[in-house]
N, C-alpha and C positions, 0 to 999 in steps of 0.2 A: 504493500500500500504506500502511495505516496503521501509526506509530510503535507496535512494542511487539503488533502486533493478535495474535489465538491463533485459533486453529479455534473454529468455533458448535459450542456442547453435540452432539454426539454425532458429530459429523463423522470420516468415517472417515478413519486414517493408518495410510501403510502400516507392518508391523512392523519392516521393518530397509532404510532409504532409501537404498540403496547405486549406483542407475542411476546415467547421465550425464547426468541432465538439472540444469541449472543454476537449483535455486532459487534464489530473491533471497537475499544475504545470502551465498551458499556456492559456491564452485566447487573444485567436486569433478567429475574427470575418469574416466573408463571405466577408468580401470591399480585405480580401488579393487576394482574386479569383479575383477584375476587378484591385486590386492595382498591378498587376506585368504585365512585359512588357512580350511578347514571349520570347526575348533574353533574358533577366534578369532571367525569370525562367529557361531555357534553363542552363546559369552560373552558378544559384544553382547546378542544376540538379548534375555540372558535378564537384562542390564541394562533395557534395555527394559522388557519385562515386569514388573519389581520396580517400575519408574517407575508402570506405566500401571496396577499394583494400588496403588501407595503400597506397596507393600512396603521400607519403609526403612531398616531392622534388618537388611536380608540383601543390598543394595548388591553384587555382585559384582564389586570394584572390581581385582582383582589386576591391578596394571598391570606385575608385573616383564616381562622379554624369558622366553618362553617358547621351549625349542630348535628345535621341531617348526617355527615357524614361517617361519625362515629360509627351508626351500625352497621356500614360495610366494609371496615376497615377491620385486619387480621391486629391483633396489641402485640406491644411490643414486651419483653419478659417485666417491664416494672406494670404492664396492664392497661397502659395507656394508648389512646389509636397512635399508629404510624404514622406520623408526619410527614417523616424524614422520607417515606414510600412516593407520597405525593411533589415532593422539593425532587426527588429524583428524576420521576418521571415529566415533572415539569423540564426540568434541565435538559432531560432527553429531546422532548417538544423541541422546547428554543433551539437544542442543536439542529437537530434536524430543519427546523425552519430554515435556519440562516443557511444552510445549505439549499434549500429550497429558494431562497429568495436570492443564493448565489444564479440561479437560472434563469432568471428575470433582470440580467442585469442592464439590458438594453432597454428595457420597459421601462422600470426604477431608478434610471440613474443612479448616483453614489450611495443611497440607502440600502439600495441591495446587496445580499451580503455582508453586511458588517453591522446587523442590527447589534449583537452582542457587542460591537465595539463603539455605540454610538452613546453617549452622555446623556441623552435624554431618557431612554430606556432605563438607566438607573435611577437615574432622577425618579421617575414615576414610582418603580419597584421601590425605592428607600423611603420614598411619603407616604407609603402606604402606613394607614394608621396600625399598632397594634395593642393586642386587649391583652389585661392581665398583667401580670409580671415579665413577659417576654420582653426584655431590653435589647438583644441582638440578635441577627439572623444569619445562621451559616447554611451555604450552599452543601456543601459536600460534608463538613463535620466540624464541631467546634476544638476548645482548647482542651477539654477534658480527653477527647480521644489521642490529640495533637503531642500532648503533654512526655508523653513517654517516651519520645523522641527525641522533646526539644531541650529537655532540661539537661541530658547529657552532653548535647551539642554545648550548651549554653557553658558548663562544668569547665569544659578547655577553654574554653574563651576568658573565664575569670580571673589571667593575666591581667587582661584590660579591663579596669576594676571602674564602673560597671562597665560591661559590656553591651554594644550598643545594637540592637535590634530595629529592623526596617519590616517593615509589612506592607509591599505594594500591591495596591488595590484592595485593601482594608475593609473596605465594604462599612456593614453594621457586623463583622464578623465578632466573634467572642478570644479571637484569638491572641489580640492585644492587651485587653481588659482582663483575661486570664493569665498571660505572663507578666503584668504588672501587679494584679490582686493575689498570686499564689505562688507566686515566685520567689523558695526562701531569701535568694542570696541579692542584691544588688544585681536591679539590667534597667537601661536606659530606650524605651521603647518607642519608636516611632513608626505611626497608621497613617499611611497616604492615597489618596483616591482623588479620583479626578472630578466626581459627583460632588458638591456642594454641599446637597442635601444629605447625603452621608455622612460628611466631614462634620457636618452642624449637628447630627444624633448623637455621634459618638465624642464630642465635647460638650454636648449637655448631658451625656452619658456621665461622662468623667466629672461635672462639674455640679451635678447633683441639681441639675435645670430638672423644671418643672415639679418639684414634690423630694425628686428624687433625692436618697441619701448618693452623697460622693461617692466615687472609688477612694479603698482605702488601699495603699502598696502594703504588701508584702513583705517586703523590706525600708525601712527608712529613709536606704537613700537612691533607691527606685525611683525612674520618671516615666512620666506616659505623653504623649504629646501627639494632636492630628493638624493635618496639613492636608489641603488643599495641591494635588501635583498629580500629572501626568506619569505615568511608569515607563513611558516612552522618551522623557524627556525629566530626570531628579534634577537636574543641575539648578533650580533654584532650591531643593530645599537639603543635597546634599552632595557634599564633597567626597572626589575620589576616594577609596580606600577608607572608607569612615567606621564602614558597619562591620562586624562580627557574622553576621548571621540577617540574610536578608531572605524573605519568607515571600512565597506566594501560591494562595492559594484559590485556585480556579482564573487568575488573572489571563496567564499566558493562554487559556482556553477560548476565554473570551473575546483576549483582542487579535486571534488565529483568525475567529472565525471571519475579520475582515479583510484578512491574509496577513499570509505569512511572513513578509516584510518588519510588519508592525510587528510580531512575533518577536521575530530577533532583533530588531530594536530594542523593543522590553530588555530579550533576555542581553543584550549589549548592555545597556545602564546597569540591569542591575549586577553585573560583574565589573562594571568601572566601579560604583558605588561600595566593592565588597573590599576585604582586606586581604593581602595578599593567601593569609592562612585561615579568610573563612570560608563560610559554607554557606552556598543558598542552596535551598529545599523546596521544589516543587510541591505541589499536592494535586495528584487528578485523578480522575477514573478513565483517564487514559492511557490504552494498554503501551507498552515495553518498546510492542516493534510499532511502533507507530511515533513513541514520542522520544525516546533513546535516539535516532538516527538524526535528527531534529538538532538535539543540544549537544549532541557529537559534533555535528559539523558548526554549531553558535557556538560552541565554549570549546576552540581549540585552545591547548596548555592549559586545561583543568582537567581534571579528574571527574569523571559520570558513571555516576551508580545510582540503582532502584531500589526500592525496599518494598514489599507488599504490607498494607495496612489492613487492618479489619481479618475479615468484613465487620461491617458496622450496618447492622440493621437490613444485613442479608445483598449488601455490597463491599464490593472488595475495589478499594483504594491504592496510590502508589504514589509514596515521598519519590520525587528526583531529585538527588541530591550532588549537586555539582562544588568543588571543595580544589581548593588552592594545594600547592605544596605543605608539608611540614616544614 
């Protein structure tokens, strides 16, 4: 398979790709078949659809917990519906569109194609209101899962006292606000995203807006800090060789999906950005031979290795972990 490849002009895909069959890239298992409600695949359906017209302006992004759905949903071992089943196959949708709406390019002009890397699209997805105590939302898995990986990473690093952490394309992720709130030792953490509306949750996340109690660190002399930056382009908010350890999770996915140029751009910054003996760590559910071949040829004179994660909630994930000399 080729890095990044999309269907040839007019190739047909199906409307809502919910079998067992395990494209590259995806495993997704037959429980999506009794995990989705009529309505809820129905919602897809007509994500979908907005995609594969370019319909942009009407995005059917409602991602609060809908009641109806609980009774068709399989629980997960603590008893609660699936979420994370639904955030999946959602993600599946969106890829699959953007490949779809790769075919339409002559129609669509520049929207085509690169919904996943387009600013407004987040925009919309990150103002969605949410109920409850849910204060972040992770695409593929939060800090808790992330945790077992990163705090060894982090252990070498403690040379550089703190050690300073990057997370591009941040999102409303839990994964900054996790290695700052539960992080014994001293780390200095910076969340960047190119979403506005993003960057403004997750400092009134941190700043105890709206009602909310503050993040409290972990350590005392722990920082956390969001920015407002393109992952294609850190040079305003950092300097060569800065970070320790710079993280991305689902980013490089997203801005693929408007090719692959912008791909390795990203993955160009964020190895200016890195120090000669760190490590940035992909996170995707994108398989080995499809993404390995990719950051071999963007990170020549680093080191490229995979780690399988999970599964997690009946998916199976994969750290890329690209790392400097000793």
């Amino acid at each position: 398979m080729v890095c990044g490849a999309t269907p040839r002009a007019g190739a047909a895909i199906s409307p809502l790709p919910l079998p067992a069959a395990n494209n590259k890239g995806h495993s997704y298992g037959t429980k999506f078949v009794s995990a989705f409600s009529f309505s809820e695949a129905a919602g897809l359906g007509k994500l979908y659809a907005s995609f594969r017209t370019a319909d942009f302006a009407n995005l059917p992004l409602d991602l609060r917990p809908q009641p109806e759905y609980g009774r068709h949903f399989h629980t997960s071992f603590s008893g609660r519906p699936c979420r994370h089943l639904r955030m999946a196959a959602l993600r599946r949708t969106l890829h699959l569109a953007s490949l779809a709406a790769g075919t339409r390019r002559t129609v669509a002009g520049s929207l085509a194609g690169s919904c996943l890397a387009d600013r407004s699209l987040w925009d919309k997805l990150h103002a969605q209101p949410r109920q409850g105590s849910v204060r972040t939302f992770d695409w593929f898995f939060g800090y808790e899962e992330a945790q077992g990986l990163l705090l060894p990473l982090l252990e070498k690093s403690w040379a550089a006292c703190p050690p300073r952490v990057l997370d591009v394309g941040c999102g409303t992720s839990s994964l900054c606000p996790g290695l700052y709130t539960k992080c014994p030792h001293p780390v200095d953490v910076l969340g960047v995203d190119f979403s506005p509306v993003a960057v403004a949750h997750m400092n009134s996340l941190l700043e105890g807006g709206q009602g909310q109690t503050p993040l409290c660190p972990g350590h005392p002399e722990s920082s956390l800090h969001f920015m407002q930056a393109d992952g294609q382009n850190l040079q305003p908010v950092a300097s060569s060789g800065s970070f320790q350890l710079v993280l991305d999770k689902g980013t490089w996915d997203a801005v693929a999906r408007g090719g692959l140029p912008g791909a390795y751009q990203l993955l160009a910054e964020c190895l200016r950005v890195l120090s000669p003996q760190g490590t940035l760590i992909q996170f995707s559910d994108e398989d080995p031979d499809v993404r390995l071949p990719c950051l071999e040829k963007g990170s020549q004179g680093w080191t490229v290795t995979v780690q399988e994660l999970g599964p997690f909630r009946g998916i199976t994930y994969f750290a890329y972990v690209v790392q400097g000399s000793d």
